[in-house]
N, CA, C and O atoms as CSV, one atom per row, in Angstrom:
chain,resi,resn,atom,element,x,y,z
A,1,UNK,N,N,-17.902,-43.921,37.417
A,1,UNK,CA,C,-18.651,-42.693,37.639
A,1,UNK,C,C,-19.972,-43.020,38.331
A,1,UNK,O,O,-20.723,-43.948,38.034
A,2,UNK,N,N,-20.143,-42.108,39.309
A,2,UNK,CA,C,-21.406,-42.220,40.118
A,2,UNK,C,C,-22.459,-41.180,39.204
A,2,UNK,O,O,-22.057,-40.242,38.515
A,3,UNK,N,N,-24.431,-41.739,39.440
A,3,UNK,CA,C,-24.921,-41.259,39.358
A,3,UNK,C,C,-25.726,-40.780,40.061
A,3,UNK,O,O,-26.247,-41.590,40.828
A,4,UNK,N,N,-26.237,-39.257,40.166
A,4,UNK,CA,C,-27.240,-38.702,41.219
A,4,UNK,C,C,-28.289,-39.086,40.786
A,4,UNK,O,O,-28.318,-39.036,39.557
A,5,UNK,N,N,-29.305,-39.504,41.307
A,5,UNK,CA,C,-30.693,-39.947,40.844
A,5,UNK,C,C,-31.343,-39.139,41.629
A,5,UNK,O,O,-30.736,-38.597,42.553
A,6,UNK,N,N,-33.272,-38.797,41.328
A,6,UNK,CA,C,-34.141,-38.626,42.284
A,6,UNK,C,C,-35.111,-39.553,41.593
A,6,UNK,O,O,-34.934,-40.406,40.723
A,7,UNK,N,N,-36.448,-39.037,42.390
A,7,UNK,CA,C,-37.384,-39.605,42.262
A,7,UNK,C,C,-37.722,-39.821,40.392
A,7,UNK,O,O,-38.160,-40.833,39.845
A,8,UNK,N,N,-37.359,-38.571,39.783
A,8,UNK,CA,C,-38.199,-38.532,38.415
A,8,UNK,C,C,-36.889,-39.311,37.558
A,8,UNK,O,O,-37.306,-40.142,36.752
A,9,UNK,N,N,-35.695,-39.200,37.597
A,9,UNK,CA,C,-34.896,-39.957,37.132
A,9,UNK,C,C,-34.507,-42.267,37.756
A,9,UNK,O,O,-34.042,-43.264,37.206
A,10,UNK,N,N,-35.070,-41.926,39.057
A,10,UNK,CA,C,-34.717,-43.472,39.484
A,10,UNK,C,C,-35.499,-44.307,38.388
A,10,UNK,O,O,-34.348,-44.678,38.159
A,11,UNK,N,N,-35.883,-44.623,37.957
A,11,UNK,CA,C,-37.041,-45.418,37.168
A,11,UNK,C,C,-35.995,-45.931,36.115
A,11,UNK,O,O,-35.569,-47.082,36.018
A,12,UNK,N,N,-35.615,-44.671,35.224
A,12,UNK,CA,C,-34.751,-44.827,34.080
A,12,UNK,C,C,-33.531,-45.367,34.311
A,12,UNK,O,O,-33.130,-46.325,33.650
A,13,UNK,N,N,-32.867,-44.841,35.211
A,13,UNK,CA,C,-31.587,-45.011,35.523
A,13,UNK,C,C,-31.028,-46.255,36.678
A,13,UNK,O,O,-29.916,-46.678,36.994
A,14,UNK,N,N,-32.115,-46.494,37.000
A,14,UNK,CA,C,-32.402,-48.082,37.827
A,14,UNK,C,C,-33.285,-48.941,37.623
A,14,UNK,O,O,-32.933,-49.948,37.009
A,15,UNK,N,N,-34.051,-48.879,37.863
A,15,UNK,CA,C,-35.458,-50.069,37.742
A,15,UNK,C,C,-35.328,-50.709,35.614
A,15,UNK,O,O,-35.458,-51.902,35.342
A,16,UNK,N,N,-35.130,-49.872,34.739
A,16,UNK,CA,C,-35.134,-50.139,33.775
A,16,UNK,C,C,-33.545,-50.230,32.977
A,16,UNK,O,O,-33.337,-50.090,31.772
A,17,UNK,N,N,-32.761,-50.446,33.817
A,17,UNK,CA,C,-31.344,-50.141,33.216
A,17,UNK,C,C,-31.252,-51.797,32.986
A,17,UNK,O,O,-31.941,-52.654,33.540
A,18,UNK,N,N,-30.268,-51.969,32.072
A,18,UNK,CA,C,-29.667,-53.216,31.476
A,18,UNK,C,C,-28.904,-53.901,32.209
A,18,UNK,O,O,-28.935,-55.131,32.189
A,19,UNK,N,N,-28.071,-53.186,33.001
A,19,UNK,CA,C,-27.317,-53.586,33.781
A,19,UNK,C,C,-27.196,-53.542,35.505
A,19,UNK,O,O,-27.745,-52.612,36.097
A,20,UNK,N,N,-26.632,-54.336,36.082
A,20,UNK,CA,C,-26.636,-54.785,37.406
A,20,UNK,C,C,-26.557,-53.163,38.074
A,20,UNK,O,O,-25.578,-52.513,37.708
A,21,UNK,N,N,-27.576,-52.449,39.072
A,21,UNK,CA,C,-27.345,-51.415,39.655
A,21,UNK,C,C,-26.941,-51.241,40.685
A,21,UNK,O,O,-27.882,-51.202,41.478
A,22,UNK,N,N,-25.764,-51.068,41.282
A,22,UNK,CA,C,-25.661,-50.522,42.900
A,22,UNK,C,C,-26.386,-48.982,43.362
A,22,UNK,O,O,-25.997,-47.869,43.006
A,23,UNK,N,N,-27.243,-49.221,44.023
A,23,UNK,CA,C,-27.879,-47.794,44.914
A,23,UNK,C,C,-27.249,-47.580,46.129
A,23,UNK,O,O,-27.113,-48.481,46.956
A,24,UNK,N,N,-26.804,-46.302,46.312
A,24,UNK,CA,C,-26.004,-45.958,47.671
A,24,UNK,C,C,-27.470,-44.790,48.219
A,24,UNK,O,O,-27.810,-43.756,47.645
A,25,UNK,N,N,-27.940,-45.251,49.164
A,25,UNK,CA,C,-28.957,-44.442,49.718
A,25,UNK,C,C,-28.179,-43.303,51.026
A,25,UNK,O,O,-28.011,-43.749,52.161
A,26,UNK,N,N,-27.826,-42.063,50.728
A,26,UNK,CA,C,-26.917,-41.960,51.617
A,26,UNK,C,C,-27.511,-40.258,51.905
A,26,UNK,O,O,-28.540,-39.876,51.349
A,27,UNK,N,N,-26.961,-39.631,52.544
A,27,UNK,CA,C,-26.862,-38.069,52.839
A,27,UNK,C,C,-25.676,-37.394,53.317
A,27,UNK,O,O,-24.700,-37.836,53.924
A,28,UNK,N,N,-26.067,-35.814,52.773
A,28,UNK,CA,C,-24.757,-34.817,53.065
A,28,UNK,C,C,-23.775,-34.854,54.368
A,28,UNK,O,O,-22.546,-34.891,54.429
A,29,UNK,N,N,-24.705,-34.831,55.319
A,29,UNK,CA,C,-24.041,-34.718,57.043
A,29,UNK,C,C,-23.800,-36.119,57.408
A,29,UNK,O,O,-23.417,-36.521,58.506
A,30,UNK,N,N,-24.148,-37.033,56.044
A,30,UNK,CA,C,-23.572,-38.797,57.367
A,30,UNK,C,C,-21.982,-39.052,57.025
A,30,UNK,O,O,-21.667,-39.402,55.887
A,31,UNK,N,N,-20.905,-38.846,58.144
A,31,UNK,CA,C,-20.023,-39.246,58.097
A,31,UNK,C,C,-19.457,-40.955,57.099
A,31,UNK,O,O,-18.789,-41.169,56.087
A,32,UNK,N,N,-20.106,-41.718,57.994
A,32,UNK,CA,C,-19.936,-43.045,56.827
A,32,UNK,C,C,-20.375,-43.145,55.329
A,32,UNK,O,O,-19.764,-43.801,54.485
A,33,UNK,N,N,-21.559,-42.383,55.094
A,33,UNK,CA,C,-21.611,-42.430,53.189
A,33,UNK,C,C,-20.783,-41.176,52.844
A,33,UNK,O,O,-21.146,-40.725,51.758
A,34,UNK,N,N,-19.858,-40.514,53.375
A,34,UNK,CA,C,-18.548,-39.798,53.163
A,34,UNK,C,C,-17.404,-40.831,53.189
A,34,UNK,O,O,-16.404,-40.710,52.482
A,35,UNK,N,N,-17.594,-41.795,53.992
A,35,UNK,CA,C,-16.340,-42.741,54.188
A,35,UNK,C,C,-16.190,-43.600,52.992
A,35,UNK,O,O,-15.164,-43.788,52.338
A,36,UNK,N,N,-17.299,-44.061,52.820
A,36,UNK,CA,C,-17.847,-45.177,51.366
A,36,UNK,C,C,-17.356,-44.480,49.946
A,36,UNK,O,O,-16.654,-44.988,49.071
A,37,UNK,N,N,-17.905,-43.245,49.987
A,37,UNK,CA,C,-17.581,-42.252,48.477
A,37,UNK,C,C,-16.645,-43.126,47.420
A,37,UNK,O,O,-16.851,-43.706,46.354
A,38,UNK,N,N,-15.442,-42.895,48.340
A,38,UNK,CA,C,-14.369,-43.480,47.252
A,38,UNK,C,C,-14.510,-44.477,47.170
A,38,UNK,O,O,-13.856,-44.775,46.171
A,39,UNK,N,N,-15.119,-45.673,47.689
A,39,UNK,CA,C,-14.790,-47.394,47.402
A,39,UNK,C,C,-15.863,-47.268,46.597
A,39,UNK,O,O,-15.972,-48.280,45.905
A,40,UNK,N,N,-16.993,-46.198,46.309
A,40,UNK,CA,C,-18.284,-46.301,45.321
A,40,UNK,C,C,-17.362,-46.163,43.983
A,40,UNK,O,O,-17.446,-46.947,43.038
A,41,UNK,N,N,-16.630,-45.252,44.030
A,41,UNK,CA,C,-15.907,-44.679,42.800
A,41,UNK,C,C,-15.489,-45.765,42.108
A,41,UNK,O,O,-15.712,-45.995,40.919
A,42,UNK,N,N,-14.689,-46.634,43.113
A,42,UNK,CA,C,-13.710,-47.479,42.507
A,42,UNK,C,C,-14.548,-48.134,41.444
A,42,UNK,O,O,-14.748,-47.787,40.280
A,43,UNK,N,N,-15.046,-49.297,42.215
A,43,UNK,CA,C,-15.742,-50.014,42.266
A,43,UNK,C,C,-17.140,-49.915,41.151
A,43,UNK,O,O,-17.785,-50.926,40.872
A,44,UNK,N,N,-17.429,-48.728,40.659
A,44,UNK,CA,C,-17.817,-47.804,39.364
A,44,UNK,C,C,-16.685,-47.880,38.398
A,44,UNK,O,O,-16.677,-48.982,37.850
A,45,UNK,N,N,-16.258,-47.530,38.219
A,45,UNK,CA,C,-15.125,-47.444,37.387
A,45,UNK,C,C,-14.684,-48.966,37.193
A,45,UNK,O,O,-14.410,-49.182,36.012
A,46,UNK,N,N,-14.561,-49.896,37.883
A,46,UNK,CA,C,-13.582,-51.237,37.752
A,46,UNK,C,C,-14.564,-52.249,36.956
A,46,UNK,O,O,-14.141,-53.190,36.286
A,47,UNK,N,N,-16.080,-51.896,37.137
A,47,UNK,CA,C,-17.107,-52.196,36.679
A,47,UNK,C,C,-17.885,-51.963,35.986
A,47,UNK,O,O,-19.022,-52.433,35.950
A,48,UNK,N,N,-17.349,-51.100,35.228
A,48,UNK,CA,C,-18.592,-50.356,34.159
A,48,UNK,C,C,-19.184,-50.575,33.069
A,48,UNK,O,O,-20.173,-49.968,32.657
A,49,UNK,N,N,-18.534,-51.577,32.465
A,49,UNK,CA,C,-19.225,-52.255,31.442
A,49,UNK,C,C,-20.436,-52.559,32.200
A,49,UNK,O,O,-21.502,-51.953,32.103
A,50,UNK,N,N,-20.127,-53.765,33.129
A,50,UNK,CA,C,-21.155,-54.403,33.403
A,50,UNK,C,C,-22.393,-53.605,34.845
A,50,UNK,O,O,-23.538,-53.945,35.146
A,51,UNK,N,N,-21.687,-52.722,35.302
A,51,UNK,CA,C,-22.545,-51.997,36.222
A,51,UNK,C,C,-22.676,-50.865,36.231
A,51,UNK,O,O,-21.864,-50.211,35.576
A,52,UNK,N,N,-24.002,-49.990,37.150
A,52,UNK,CA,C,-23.691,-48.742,37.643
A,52,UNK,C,C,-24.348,-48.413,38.709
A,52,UNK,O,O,-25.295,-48.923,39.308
A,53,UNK,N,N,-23.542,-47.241,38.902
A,53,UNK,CA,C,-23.578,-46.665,40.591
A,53,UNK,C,C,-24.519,-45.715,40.766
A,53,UNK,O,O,-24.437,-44.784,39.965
A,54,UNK,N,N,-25.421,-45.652,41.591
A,54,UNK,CA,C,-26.463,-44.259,41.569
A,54,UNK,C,C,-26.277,-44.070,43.232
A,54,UNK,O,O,-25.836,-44.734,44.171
A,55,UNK,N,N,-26.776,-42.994,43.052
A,55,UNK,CA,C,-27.041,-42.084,44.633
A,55,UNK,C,C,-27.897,-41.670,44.718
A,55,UNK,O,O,-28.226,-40.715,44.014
A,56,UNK,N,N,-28.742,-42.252,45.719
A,56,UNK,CA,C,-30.022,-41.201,46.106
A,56,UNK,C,C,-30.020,-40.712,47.352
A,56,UNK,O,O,-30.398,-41.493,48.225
A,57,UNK,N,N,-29.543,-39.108,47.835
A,57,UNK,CA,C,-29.602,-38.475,48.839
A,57,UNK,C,C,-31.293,-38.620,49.612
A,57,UNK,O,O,-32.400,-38.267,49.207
A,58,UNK,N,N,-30.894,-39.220,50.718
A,58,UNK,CA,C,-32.638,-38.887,51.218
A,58,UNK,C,C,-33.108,-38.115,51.357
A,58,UNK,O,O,-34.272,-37.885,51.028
A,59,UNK,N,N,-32.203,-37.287,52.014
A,59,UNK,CA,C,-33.098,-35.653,52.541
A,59,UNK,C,C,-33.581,-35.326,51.269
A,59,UNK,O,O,-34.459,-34.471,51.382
A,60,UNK,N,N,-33.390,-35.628,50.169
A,60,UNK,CA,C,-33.784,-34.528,49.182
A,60,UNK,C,C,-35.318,-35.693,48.400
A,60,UNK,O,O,-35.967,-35.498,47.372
A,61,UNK,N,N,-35.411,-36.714,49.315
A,61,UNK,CA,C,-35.793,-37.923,47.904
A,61,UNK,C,C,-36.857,-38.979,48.943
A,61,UNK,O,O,-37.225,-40.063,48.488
A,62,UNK,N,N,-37.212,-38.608,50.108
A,62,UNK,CA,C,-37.704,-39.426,50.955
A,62,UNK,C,C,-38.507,-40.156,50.630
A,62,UNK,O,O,-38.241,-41.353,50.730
A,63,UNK,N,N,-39.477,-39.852,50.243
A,63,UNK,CA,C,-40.669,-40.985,49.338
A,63,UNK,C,C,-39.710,-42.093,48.614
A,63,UNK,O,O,-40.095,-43.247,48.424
A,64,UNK,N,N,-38.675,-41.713,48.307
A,64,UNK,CA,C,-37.877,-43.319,47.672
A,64,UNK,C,C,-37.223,-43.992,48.802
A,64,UNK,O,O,-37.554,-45.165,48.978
A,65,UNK,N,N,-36.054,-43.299,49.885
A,65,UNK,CA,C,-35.961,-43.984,51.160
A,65,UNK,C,C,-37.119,-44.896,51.880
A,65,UNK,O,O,-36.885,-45.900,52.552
A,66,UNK,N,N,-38.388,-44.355,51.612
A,66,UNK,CA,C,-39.448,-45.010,52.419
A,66,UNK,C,C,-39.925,-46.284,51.405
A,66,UNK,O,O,-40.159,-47.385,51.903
A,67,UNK,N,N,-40.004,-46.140,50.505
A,67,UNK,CA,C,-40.377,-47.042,49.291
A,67,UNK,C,C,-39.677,-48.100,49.815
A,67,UNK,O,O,-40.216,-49.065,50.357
A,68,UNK,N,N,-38.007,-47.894,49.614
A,68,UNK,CA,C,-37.318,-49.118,49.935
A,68,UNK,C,C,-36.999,-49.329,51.491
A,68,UNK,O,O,-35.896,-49.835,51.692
A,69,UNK,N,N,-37.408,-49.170,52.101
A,69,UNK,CA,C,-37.513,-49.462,53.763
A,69,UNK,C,C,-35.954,-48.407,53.924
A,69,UNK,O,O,-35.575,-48.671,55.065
A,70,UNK,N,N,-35.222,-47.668,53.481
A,70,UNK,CA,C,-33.803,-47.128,54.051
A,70,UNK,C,C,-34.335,-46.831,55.777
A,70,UNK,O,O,-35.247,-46.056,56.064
A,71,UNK,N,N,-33.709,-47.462,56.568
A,71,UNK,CA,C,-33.804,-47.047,57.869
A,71,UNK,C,C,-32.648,-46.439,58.338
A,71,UNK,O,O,-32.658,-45.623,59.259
A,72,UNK,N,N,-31.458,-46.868,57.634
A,72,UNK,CA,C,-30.018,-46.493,58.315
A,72,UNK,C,C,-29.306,-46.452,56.805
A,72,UNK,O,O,-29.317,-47.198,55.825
A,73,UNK,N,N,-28.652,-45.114,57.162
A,73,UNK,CA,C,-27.631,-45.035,56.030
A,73,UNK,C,C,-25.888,-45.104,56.341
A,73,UNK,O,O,-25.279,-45.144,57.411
A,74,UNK,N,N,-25.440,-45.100,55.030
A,74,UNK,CA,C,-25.287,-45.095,54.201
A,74,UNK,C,C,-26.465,-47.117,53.644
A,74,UNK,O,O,-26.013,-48.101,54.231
A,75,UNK,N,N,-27.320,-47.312,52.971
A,75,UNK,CA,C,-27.664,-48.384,52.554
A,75,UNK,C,C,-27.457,-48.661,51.204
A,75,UNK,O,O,-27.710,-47.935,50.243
A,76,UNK,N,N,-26.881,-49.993,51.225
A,76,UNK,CA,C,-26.652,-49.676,49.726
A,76,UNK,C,C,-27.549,-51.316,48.985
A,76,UNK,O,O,-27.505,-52.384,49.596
A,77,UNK,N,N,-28.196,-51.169,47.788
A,77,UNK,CA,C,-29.109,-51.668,47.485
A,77,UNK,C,C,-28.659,-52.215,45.927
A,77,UNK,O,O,-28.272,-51.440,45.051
A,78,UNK,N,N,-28.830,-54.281,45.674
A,78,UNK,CA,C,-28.400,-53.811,43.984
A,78,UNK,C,C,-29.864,-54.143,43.540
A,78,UNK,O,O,-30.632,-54.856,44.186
A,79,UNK,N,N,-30.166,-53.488,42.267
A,79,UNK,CA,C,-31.131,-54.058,41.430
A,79,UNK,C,C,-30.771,-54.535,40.202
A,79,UNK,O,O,-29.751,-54.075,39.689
A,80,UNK,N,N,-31.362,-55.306,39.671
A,80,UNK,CA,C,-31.124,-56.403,38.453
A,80,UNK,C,C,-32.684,-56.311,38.103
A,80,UNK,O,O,-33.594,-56.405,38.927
A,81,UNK,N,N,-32.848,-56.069,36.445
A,81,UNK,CA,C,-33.977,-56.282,36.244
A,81,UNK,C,C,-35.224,-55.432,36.908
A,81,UNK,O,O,-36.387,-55.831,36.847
A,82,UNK,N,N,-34.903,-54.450,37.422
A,82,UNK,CA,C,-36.163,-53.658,37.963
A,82,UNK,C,C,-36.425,-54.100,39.281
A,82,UNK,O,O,-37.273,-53.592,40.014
A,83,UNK,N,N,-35.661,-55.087,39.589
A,83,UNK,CA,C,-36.076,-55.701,41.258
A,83,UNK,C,C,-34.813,-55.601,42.213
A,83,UNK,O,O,-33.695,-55.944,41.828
A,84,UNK,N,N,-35.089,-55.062,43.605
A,84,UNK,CA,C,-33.804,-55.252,44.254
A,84,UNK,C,C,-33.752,-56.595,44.984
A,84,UNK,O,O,-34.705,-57.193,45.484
A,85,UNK,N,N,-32.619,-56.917,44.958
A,85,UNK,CA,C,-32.279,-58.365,45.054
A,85,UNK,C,C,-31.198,-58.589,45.846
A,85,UNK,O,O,-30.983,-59.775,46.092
A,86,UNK,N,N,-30.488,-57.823,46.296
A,86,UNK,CA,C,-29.229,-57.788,47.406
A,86,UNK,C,C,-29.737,-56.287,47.839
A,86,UNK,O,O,-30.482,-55.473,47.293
A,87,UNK,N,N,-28.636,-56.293,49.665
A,87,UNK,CA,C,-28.423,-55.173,49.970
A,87,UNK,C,C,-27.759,-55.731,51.180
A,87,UNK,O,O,-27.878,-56.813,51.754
A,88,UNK,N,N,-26.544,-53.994,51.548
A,88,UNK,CA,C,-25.944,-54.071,52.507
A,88,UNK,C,C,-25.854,-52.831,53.196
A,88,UNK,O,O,-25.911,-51.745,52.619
A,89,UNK,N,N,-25.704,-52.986,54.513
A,89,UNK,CA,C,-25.826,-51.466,55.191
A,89,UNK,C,C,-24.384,-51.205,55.710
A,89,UNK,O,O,-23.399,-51.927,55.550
A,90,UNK,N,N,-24.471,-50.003,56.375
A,90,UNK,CA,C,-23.042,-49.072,56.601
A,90,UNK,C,C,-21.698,-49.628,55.814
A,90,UNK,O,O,-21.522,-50.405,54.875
A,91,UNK,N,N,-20.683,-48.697,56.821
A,91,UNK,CA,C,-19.796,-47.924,55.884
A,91,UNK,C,C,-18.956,-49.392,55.576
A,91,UNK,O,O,-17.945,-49.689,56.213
A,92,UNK,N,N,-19.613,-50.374,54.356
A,92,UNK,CA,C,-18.909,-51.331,54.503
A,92,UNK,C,C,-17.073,-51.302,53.337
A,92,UNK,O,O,-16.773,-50.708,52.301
A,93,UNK,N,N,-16.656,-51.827,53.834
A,93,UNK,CA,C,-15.282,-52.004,52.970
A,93,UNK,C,C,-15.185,-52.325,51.528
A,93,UNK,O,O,-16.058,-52.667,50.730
A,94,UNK,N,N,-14.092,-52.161,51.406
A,94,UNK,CA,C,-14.100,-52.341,49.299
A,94,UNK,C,C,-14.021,-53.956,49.019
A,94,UNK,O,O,-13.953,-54.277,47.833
A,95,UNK,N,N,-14.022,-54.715,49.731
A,95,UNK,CA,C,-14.225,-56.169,49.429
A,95,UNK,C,C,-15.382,-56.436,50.039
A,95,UNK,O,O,-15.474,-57.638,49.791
A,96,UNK,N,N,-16.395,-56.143,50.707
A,96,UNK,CA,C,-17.610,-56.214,50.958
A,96,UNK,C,C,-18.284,-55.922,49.653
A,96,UNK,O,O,-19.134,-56.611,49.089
A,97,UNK,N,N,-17.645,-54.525,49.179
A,97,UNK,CA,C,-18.643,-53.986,47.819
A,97,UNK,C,C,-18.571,-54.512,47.012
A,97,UNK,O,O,-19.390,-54.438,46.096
A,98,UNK,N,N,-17.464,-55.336,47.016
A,98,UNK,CA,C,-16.964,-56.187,45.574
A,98,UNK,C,C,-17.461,-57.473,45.374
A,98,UNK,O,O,-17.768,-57.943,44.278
A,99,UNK,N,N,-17.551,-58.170,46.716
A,99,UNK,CA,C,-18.367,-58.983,46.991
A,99,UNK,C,C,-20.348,-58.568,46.438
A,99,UNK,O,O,-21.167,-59.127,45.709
A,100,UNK,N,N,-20.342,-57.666,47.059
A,100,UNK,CA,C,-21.395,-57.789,47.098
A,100,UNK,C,C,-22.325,-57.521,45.611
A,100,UNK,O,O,-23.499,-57.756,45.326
A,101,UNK,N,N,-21.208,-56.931,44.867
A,101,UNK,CA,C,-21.722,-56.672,43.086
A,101,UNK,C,C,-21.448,-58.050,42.728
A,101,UNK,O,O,-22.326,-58.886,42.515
A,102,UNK,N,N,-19.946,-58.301,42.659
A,102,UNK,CA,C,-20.103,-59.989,41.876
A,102,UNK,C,C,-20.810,-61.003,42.238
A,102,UNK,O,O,-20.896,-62.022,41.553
A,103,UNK,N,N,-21.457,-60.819,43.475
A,103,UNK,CA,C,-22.215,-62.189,43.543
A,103,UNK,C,C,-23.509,-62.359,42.703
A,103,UNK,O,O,-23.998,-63.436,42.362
A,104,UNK,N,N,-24.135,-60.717,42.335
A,104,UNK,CA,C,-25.223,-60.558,41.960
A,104,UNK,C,C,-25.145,-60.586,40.310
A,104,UNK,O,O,-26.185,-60.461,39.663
A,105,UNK,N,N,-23.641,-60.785,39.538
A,105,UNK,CA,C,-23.821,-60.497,38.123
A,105,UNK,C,C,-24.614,-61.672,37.574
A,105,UNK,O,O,-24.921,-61.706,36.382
């Protein structure tokens, strides 16, 4: 299961969570964080003990896009510990994503 975050929820639900976070920095009209959706799902679900998935739409959340440099979306960002520590941009594949969570557990 994916979570919607904004500004007043990111804190709780990322920066202070227990577990390894994937951030999908994405918006309504971008074709590729439409393409990604489902490999977020999976990849949520296959992982949930140990991870979770948030979404932060920019249009609605910009002061956090700018925080973390988002220049191009879909970006997707993990944090561990309150710090981001990996990231990968566009519409990458379900072994990219998979890659890119397990390397960080």
């Amino acid at each position: 299961m994916t979570i919607s975050v904004d500004k007043e929820t990111f804190s709780s639900e990322v920066l202070q969570n227990d577990k390894l976070v994937l951030v999908d920095f994405w918006a309504e009209w971008c074709g590729p964080c439409k393409q990604i959706a489902p490999r977020l799902d999976e990849i949520s679900e296959k992982y949930s003990e140990n991870l979770s998935v948030c979404k932060v739409d920019v249009d609605s959340n910009r002061e956090l896009a700018l925080q973390y440099n988002v220049r191009s979306i879909p970006s997707l960002m993990i944090f561990k510990e309150g710090e981001m520590i990996d990231s990968l941009m566009g519409a990458v594949s379900l072994e990219e994503l998979e890659d890119l969570v397990t390397r960080n557990f």
